[in-house]
N, C-alpha and C positions, 0 to 999 in steps of 0.2 A: 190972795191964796185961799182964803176963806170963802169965798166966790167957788171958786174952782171947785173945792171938795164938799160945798154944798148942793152943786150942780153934779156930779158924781154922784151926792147921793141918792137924788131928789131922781136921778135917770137909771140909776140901780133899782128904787123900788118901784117905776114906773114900766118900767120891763115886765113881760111874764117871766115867770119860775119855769125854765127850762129845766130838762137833768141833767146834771154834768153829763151824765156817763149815759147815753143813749142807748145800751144795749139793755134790752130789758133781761132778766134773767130769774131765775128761780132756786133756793138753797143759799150755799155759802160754798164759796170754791176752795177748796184745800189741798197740800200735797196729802190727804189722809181721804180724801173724797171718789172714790171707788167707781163712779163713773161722771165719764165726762160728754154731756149729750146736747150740739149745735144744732139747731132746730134752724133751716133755711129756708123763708117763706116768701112767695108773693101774696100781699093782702088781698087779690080779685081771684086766684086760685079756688078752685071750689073744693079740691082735696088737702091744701093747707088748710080751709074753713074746717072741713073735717077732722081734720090730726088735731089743730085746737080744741076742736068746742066736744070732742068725742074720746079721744085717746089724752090730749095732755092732763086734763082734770087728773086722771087717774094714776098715772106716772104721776104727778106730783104728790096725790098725794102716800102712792107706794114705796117710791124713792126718795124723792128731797126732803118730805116730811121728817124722814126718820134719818136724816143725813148721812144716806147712800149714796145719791147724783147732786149734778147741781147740773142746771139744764139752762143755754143761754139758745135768744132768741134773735137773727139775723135776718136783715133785708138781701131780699133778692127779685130785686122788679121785675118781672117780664114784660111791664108797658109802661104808658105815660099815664094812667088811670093809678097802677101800683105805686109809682114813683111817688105820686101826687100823696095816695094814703100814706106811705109810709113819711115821707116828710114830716106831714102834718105829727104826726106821731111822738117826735121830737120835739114839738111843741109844747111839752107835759109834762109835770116834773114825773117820775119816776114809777110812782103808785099810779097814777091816772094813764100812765103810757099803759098798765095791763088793764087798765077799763077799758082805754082807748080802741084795744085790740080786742077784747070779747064783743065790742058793739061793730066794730070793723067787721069781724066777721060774723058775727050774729044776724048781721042787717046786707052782707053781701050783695044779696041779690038788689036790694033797693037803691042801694047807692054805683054799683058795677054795671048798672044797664042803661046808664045814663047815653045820651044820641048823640051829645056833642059834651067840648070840655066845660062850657057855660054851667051847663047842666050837671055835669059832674061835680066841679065845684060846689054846685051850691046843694047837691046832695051829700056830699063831706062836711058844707057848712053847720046842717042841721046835725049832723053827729057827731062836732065836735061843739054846738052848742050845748049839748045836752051833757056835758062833761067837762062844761066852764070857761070853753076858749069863746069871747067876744068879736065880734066880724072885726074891726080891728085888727088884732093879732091876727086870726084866723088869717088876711090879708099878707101880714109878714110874715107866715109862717109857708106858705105855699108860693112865694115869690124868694123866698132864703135859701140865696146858692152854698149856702156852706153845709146847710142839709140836704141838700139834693148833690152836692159833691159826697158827703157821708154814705147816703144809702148806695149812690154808684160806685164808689170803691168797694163798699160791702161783697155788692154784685163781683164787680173785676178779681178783687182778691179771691172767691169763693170757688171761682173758676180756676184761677192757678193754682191756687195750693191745693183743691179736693178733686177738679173736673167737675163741676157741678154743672148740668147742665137742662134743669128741669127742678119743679118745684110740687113736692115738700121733699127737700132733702134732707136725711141726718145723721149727721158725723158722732160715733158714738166710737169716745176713747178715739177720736181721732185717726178712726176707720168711717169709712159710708157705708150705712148700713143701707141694701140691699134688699130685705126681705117685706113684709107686707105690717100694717099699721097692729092689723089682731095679733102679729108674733112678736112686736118688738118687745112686749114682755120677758119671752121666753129667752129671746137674745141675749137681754139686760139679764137674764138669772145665770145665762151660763156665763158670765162675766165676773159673776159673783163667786 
């Protein structure tokens, strides 16, 4: 028996630190939380690149900062390129999935033009070495059907419950918002 649950342990701390809870998200969710904003991405999208790295900074720190939203962030692949980032994604405990994603999209271009998936691969490799994952993992984390069943249901579910069909989507108070990236401010005030 002794055996056993020291081989448990020994394969407990030899694993990466996944996060449980692979939705990355921003704030604290509450029935007292006044806006609720799904954020629906593909990671090779050049106008999700944009909603992150231009408009979310600012939302966050206008809203969640001051705990008015709480704003969660969903896969929605549009290829095998996406699939691939966002998997890896889930690779990461929790803090490092939003490094994960600033260098995702920060480095788009470098890693999204890849010619074949040889290639792509090993342009994800170098961006997920740069934020701790070992080729090793790197390996089971891009070969792991349990994340790559996660990010597709993401996808499937997004589609039934909102009609999503195009990315950057965002369900605000569990409405699709509609308008352009410079208004969602304005939307977010008349809500208030």
């Amino acid at each position: 028996m002794k055996k056993i649950n020291i081989f448990l342990i020994i394969l407990l701390i030899s694993l990466p630190a996944y996060a449980e809870n692979h939705l990355v998200s921003y704030g604290v969710k509450s029935p007292t939380t006044r806006i609720n904003i799904k954020i629906y991405s593909s990671l090779n999208c050049p106008y999700c690149a944009e909603l992150h790295i231009k408009f979310l900074p600012n939302l966050i720190k206008k809203y969640v900062d001051n705990n008015v939203a709480y704003i969660e962030l969903h896969d929605y692949p549009l290829n095998q390129a996406s699939l691939l980032a966002a998997q890896l994604q889930k690779c990461f405990p929790a803090k490092k999935q939003k490094l994960y994603l600033d260098e995702i999209y920060k480095n788009q271009s470098k890693w999204n033009d890849a010619k074949t998936l040889d290639e792509l691969k090993s342009n994800l490799n170098e961006i997920t070495k740069s934020i701790g994952l070992d080729d090793k993992d790197f390996k089971k984390c891009i070969t792991n059907k349990e994340f790559e069943k996660n990010v597709l249901k993401s996808r499937i579910n997004a589609q039934s419950k909102y009609g999503i069909n195009s990315t950057p989507t965002l369900i605000i108070n569990e409405k699709k918002y509609t308008g352009t990236f410079k208004n969602i401010e304005k939307y977010i005030q008349k809500l208030l």
